[in-house]
C-alpha positions as CSV (number, residue, x, y, z in Angstrom):
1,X,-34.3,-52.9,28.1
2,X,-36.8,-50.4,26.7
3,X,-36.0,-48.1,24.1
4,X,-36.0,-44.5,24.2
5,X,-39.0,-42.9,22.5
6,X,-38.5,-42.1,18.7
7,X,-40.2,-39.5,16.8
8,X,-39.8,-41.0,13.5
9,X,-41.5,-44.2,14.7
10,X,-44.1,-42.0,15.9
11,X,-44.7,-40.0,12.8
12,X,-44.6,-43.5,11.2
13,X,-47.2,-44.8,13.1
14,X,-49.8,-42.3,13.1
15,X,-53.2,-44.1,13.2
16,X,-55.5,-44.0,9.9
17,X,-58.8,-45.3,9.6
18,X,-60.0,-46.5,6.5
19,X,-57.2,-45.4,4.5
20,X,-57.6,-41.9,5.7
21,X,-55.8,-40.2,8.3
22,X,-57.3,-39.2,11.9
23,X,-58.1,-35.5,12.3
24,X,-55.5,-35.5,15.3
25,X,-52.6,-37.2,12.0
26,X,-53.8,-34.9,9.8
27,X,-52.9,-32.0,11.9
28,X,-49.6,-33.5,13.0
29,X,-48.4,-34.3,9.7
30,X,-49.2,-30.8,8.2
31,X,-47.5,-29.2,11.1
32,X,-44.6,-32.0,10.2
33,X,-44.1,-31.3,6.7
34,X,-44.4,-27.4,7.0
35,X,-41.6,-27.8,9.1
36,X,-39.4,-30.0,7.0
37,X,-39.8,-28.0,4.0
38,X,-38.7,-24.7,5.8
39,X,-35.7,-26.2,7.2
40,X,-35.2,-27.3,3.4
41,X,-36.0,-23.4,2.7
42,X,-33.9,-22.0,5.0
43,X,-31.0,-24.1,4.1
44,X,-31.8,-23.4,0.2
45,X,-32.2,-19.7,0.7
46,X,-29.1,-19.0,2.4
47,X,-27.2,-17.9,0.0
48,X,-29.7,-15.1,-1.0
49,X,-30.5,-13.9,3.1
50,X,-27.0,-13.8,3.5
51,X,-26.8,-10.9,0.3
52,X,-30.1,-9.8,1.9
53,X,-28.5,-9.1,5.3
54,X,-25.2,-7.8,3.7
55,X,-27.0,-5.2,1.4
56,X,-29.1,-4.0,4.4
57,X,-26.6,-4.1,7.5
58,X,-24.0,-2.0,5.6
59,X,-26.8,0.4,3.9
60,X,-28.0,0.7,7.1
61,X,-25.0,2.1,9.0
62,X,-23.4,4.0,5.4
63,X,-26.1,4.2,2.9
64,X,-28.2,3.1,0.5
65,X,-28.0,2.9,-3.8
66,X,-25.2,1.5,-6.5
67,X,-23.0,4.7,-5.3
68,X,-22.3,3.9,-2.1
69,X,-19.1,1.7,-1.8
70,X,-18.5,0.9,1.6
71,X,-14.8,0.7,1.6
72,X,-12.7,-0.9,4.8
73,X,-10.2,1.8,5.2
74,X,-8.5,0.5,7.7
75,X,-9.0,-3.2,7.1
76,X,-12.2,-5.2,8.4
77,X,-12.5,-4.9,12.3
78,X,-14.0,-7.2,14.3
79,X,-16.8,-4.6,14.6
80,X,-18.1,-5.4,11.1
81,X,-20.5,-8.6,12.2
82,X,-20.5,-10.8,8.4
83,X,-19.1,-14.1,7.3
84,X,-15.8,-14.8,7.3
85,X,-14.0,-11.5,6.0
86,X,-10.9,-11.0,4.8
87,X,-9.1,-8.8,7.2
88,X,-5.2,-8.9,5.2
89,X,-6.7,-6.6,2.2
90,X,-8.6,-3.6,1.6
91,X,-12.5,-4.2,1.0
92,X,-15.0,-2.7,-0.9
93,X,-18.6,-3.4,-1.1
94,X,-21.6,-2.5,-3.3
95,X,-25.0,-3.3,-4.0
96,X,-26.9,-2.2,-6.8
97,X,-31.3,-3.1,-7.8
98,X,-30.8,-3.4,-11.9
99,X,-34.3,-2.5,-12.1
100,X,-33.7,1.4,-10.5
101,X,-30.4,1.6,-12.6
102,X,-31.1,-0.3,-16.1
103,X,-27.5,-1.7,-17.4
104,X,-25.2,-0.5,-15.1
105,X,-21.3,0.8,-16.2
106,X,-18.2,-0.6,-13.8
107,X,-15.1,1.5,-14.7
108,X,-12.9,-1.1,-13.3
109,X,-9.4,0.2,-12.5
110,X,-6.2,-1.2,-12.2
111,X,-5.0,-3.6,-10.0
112,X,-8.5,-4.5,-8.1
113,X,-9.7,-8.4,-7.5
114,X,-13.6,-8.2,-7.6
115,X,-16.5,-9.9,-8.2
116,X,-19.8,-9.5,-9.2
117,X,-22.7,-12.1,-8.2
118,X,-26.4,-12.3,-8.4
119,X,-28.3,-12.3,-5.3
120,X,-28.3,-16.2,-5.0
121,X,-24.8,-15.7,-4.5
122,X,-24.2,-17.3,-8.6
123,X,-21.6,-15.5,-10.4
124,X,-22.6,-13.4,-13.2
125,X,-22.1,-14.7,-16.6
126,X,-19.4,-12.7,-18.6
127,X,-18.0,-12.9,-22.2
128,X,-16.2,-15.9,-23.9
129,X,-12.6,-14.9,-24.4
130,X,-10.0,-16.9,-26.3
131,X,-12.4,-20.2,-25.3
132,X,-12.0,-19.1,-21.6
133,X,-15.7,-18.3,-20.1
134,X,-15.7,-15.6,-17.2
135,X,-18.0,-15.6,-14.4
136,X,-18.2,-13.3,-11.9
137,X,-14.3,-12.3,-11.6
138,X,-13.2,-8.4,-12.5
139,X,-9.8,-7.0,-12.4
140,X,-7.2,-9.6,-11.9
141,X,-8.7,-12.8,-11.7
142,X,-11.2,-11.2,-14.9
143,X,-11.0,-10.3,-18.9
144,X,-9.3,-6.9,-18.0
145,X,-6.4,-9.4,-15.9
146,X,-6.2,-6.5,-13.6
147,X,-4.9,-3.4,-15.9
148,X,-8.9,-1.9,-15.6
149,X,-11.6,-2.2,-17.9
150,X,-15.0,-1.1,-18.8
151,X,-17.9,-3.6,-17.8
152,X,-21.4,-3.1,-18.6
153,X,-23.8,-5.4,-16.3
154,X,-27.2,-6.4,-17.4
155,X,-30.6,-8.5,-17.2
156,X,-29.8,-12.0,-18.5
157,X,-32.6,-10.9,-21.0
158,X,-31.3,-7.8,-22.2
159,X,-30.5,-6.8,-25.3
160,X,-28.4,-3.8,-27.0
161,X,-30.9,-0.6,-28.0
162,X,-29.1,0.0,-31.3
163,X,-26.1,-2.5,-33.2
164,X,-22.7,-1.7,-31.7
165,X,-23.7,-0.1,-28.4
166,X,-22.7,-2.5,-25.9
167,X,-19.1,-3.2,-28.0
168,X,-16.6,-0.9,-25.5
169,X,-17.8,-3.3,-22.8
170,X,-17.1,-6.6,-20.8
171,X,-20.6,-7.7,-21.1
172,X,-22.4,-9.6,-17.5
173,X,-25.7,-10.6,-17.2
174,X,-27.3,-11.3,-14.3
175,X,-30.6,-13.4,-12.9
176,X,-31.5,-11.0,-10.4
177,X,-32.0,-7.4,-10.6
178,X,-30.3,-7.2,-7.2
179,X,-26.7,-7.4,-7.4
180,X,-23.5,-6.9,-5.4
181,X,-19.9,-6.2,-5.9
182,X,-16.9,-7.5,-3.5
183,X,-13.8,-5.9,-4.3
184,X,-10.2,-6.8,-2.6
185,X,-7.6,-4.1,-2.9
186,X,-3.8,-5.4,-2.0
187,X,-0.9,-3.3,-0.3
188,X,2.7,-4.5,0.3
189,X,3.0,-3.0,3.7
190,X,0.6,-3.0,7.4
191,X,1.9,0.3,8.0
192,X,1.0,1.6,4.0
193,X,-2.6,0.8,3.2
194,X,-2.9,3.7,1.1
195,X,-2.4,1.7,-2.3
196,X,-5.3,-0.9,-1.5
197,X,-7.4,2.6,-0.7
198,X,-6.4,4.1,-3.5
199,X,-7.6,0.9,-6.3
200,X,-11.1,0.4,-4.4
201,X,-11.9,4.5,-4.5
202,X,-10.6,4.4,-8.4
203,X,-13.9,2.6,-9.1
204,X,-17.1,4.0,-10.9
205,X,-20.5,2.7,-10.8
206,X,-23.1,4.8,-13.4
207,X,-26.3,4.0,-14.8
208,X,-25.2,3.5,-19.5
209,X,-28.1,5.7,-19.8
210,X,-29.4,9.1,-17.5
211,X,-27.6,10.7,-14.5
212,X,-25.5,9.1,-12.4
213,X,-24.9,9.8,-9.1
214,X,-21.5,10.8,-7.8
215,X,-19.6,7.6,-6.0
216,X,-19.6,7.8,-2.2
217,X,-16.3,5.9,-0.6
218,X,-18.3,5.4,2.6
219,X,-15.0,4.2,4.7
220,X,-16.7,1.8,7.4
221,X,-13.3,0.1,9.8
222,X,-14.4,2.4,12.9
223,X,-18.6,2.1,11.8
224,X,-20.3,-0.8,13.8
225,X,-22.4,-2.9,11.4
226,X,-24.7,-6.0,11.8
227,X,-24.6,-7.8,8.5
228,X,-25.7,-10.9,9.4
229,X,-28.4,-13.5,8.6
230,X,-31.1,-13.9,10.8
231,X,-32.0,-17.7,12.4
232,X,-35.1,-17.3,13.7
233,X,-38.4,-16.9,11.9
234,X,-37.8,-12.8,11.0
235,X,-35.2,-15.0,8.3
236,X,-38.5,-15.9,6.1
237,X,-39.6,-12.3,6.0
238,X,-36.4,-10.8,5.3
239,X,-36.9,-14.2,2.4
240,X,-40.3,-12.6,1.2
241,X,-39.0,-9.1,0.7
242,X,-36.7,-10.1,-1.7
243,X,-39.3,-12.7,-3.6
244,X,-41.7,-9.3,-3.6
245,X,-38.7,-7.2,-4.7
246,X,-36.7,-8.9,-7.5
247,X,-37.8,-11.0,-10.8
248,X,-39.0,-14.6,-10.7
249,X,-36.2,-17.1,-11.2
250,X,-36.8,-19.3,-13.3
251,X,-33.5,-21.9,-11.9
252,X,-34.7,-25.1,-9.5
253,X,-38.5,-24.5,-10.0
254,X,-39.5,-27.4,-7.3
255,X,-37.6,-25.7,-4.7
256,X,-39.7,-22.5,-5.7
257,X,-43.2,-24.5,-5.5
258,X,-41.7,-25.8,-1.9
259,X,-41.2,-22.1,-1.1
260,X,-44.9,-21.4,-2.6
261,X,-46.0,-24.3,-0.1
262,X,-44.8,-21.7,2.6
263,X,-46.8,-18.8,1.4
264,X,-43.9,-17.2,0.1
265,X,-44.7,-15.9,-3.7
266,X,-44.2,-12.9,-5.8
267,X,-47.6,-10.7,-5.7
268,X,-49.1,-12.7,-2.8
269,X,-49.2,-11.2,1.1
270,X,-47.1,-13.9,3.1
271,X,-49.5,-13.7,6.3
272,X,-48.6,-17.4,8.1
273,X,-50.7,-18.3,10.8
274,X,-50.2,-17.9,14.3
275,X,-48.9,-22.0,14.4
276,X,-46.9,-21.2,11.0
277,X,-45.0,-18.3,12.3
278,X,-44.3,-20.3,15.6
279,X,-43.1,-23.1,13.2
280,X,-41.0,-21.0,11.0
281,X,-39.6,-19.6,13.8
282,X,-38.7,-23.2,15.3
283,X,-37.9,-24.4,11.6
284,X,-35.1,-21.1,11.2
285,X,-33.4,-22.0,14.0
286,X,-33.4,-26.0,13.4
287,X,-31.6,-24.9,9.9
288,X,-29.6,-22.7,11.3
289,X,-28.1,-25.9,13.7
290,X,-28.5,-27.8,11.0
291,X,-26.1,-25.9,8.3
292,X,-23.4,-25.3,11.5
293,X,-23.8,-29.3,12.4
294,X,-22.7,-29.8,8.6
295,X,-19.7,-27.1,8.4
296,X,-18.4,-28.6,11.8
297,X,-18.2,-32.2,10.4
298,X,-17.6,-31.0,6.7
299,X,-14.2,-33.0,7.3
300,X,-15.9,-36.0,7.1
301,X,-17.8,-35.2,3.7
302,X,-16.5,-37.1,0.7
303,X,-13.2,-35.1,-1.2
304,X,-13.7,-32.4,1.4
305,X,-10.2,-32.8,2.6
306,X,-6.7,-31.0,1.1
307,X,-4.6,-33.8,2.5
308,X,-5.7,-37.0,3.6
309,X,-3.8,-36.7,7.0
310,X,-4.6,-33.0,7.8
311,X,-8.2,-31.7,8.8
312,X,-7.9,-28.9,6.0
313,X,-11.3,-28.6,4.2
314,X,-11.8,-27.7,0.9
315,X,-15.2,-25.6,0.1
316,X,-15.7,-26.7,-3.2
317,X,-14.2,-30.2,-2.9
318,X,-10.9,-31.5,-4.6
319,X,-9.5,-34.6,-5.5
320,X,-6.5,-35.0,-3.2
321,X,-3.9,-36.4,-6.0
322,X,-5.4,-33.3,-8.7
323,X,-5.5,-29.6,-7.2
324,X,-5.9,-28.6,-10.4
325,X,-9.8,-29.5,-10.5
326,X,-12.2,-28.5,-8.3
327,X,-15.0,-31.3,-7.9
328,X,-17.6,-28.6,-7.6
329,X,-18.9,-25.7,-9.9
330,X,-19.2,-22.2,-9.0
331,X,-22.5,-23.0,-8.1
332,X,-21.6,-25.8,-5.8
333,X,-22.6,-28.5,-8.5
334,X,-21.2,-32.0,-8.8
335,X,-18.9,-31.6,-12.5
336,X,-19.8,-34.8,-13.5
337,X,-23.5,-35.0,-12.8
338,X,-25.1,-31.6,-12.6
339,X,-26.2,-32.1,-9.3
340,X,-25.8,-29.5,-6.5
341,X,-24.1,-30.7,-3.8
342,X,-26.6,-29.9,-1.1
343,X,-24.1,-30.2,2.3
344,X,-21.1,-28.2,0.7
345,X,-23.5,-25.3,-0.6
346,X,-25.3,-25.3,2.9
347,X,-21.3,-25.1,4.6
348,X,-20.6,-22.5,2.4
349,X,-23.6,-20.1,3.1
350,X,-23.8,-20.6,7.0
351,X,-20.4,-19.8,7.4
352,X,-19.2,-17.3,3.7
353,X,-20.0,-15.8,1.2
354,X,-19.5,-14.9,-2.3
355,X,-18.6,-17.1,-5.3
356,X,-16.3,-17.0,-8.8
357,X,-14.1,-18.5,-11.3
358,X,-11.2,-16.9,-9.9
359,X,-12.1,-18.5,-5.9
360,X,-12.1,-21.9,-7.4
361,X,-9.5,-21.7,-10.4
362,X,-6.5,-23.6,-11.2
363,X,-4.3,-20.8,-12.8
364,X,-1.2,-20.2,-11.0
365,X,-0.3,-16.8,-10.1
366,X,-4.2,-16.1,-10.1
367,X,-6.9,-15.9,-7.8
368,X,-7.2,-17.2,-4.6
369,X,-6.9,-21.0,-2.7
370,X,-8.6,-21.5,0.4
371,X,-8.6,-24.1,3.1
372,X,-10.4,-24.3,6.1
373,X,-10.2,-25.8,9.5
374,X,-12.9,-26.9,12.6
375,X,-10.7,-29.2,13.8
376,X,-7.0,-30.1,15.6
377,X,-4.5,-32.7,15.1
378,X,-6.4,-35.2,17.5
379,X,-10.0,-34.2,15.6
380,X,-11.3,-32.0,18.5
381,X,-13.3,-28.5,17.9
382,X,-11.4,-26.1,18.1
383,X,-12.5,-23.9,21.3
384,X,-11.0,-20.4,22.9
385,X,-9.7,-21.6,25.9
386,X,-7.0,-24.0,24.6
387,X,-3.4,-22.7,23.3
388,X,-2.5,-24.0,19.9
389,X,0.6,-24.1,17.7
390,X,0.5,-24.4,13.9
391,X,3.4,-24.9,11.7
392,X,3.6,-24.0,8.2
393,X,6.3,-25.0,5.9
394,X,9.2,-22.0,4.4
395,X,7.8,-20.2,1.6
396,X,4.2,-20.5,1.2
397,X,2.7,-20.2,-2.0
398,X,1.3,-16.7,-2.7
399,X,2.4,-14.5,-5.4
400,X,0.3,-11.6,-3.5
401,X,0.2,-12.4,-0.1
402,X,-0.8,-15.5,2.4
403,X,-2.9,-15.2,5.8
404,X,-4.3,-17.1,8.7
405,X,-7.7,-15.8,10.4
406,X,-9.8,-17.0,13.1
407,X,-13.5,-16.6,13.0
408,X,-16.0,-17.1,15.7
409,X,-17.5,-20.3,15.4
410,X,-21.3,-18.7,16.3
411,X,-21.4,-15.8,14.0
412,X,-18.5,-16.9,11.7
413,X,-17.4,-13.0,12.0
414,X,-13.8,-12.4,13.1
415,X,-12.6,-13.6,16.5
416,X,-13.3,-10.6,18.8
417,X,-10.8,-10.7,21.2
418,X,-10.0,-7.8,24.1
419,X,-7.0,-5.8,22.9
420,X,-6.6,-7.2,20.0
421,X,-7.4,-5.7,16.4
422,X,-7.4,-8.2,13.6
423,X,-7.6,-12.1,14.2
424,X,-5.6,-12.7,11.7
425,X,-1.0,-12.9,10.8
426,X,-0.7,-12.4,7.2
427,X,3.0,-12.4,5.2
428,X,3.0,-8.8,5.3
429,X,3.4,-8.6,9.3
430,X,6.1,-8.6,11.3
431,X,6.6,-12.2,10.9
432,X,9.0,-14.5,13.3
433,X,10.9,-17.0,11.5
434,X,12.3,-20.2,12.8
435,X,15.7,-21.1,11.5
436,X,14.8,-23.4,8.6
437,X,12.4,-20.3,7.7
438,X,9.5,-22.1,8.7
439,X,6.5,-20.7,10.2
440,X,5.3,-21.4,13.5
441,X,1.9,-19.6,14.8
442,X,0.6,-20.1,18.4
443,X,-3.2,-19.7,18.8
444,X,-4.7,-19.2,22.1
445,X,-6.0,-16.9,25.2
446,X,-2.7,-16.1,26.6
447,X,0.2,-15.7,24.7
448,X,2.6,-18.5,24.9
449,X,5.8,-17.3,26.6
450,X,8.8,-16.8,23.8
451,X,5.7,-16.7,21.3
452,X,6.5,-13.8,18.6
453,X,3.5,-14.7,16.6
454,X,-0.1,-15.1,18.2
455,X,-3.1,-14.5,17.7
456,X,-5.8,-14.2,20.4
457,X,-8.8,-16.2,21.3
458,X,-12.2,-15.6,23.1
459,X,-12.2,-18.8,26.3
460,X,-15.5,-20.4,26.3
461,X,-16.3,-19.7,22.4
462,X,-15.4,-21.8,19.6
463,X,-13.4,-21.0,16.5
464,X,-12.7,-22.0,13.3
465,X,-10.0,-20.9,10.7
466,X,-9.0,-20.0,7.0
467,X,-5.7,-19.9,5.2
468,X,-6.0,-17.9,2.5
469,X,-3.3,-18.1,-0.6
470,X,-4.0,-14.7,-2.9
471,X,-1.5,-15.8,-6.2
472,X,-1.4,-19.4,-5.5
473,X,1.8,-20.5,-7.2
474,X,3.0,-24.1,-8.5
475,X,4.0,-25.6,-5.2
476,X,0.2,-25.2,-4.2
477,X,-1.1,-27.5,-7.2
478,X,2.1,-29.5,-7.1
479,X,0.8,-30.3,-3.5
480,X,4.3,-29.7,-2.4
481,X,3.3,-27.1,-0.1
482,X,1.4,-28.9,3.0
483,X,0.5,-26.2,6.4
484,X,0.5,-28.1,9.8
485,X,-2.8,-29.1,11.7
486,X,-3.7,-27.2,15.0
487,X,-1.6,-29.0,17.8
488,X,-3.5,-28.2,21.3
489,X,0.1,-27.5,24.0
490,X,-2.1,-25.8,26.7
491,X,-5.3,-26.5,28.5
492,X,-7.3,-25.1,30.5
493,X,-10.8,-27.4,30.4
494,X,-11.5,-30.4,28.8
495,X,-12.5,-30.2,25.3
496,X,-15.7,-32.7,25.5
């Protein structure tokens, strides 16, 4: 029986002569290793395209500059194309270029959940406080714990003008002069959002020293926006703007020499050749396939799982006997070596964004858990033209609230299905009870009949899904609290 043909054998066999490669080798290895190290690039860079693509889709359809705060009025619609939003709380988003502003003032006010990160998507560093280090969190999860506060953001270089000037503040330096801001404001009722409104719009962003411009709420439910990443070759430009743009960063200086090998550095014209470009182009998309390949088996990745008998995926890895300990840093390294664990940062950034203390913390009451899911009971994708159920115990663990959302398996943006609004069931909807006061949810394309809660899917596109806990409380960490896989009861096709 003959083999099929293999491309690593054939890379591997290459002729040389005398020690030196062919001209016909040398030209297919170059060609070779420019590839590899842009897929490398592309799934190393993903956290900052993603910002990249954020910061430009929204300025695009609401404005540009620290003052704008595009703020979800109405909730995030499936009209807003960006990774995995929250769609049970009121957004707001900001972006602000540190070098335009100098240290920039965040009058935080009460009762928000934000957080500030760099534009590799790294939390920024904030004060020391009773031996407790923040990064990245304001309001609740942060040093104000939610009754507002005064925050000064700054260079990671910077330094007071004068003794005493910076003392008012919570103090956060940055590595980029690009940053952003993701704030969640929280209301009690569907019908009332006016109180989430309310805490985003009670925000101030103002240069510590000249004029400031007034703050523009820029509300952005009903405004179509495209912020998402590119994955084809226009990715490594949108790459080189910000490289041109921003400081040097000084953090994981071989990746930066691989990105050099690209013709991507600062103060240098990235003009790739003809073959390059078609390569980059082939490379994006390769990365691209490979980052959704690794979300889509992230199941089978080492501590990835909640519970060793559901398919419920944990970003930043946990121990299933210790919820209390994330395996994983806020910038997705390995706690006990250092190491960044390349397949969980590469799941994160395809398919989220965003990263703080407060999104991987063990403090009940505080923060956020999140678990994710690709998979049902039997380990298939889950796919839009089967009907699901999920059950989820009595009482879930969320101070705040708890949701379930669906996201398009493609575009990782909410499910966008005819008629319906959000694809998401939160606590604070009308939710059916059963008589234990369990939970049952039924996913699918046509709801279930005697279903009272359903969400609706797309047939012929894939999904994916998070549970979100806002407030995890003791039965979370206690692991006493344990939601359902997705059952498949209906189908329509087979799911090969």
């Amino acid at each position: 029986m003959t083999s099929a043909p293999d491309r690593y054998q054939d890379l591997a066999s290459l002729p040389f002569a005398d020690g030196y490669p062919t001209d016909e080798t040398a030209r297919t290895l170059e060609d070779e290793l420019f590839f590899q190290r842009a897929v490398q690039v592309y799934l190393w860079t993903l956290p900052t395209v993603n910002a990249c693509a954020m910061r430009d889709g929204l300025g695009a359809a609401l404005g540009h500059g620290y003052q704008v705060m595009a703020v979800f009025e109405q909730r995030l619609k499936p009209r807003t194309l960006i990774t995995t939003p929250n769609c049970d709380v009121i957004y707001g988003m900001a972006f602000a270029d540190l070098s335009l502003t100098g240290p920039l003032v965040v009058e935080a006010p009460p009762g928000i959940q934000g957080l500030v990160d760099d534009f590799w998507h790294r939390p920024l560093t904030g004060p020391v406080i009773d031996g407790r280090q923040f990064l990245g969190d304001i309001g609740l999860p942060g040093p104000d714990r939610g009754k507002g506060g005064r925050y000064l953001i700054v260079p990671d270089d910077a330094e007071p003008e004068h003794e005493g000037e910076w003392d008012d503040f919570f103090v956060y330096r940055s590595r980029t002069d690009n940053i952003y801001f993701l704030l969640r404001g929280f209301f009690t009722s569907v019908d009332d959002l006016s109180p989430g409104v309310a805490a985003i719009e009670g925000i101030q962003l103002h240069p510590l020293h000249g004029d400031a411009e007034p703050m523009h709420f820029a509300h952005a439910s009903d405004t179509p926006a495209d912020a998402l990443y590119p994955r084809d070759g226009a990715f490594f430009d949108a790459l080189d703007a910000f490289v041109q743009a921003d400081r040097v960063d000084q953090t994981d200086p071989y990746m930066h020499g691989v990105l050099t090998s690209l013709g991507i550095r600062k103060g240098r014209p990235f003009a790739p050749t003809p073959r390059q470009r078609e390569l980059l182009d082939l490379a994006a998309q390769t990365g691209w396939k490979a980052a959704k390949t690794l979300a889509a088996r992230f199941d089978r990745e080492q501590d990835a799982l909640w519970w060793a008998d559901r398919h419920w995926v944990a970003h930043v890895k946990t121990a299933q006997d210790d919820f209390w300990h994330t395996m994983l840093d806020e910038e997705f390294r390995d706690r006990a070596t250092g190491h960044t664990d390349v397949n969980a940062k590469a799941h994160m950034f395809v398919n989220h964004y965003s990263m703080s203390t407060g999104m991987i913390s063990s403090i009940v009451g505080v923060g956020a858990k999140y678990a994710g899911a690709y998979r049902d009971h039997d380990g298939d994708l889950l796919t839009g033209e089967h009907t699901y159920r999920i059950d989820l115990p009595a009482d879930p663990p969320a101070r705040l609230f708890w949701s379930l959302t669906l996201y398009d398996a493609e575009t990782a943006a909410q499910v966008d299905a005819q008629g319906q609004t959000y694809s998401s069931l939160n606590g604070m909807d009308d939710i059916a009870l059963n008589s234990d006061e369990s939970i049952t949810l039924h996913i699918g394309p046509e709801r279930p009949a005697g279903a009272e809660n359903w969400i609706r899917t797309v047939p012929g596109r894939g999904w994916f899904a998070l549970i979100r806990w806002y407030g995890p409380e003791q039965a979370f960490f206690d692991r006493r609290y344990k939601p359902g896989d997705f059952i498949k009861t209906a189908s329509n096709h087979s799911n090969a």
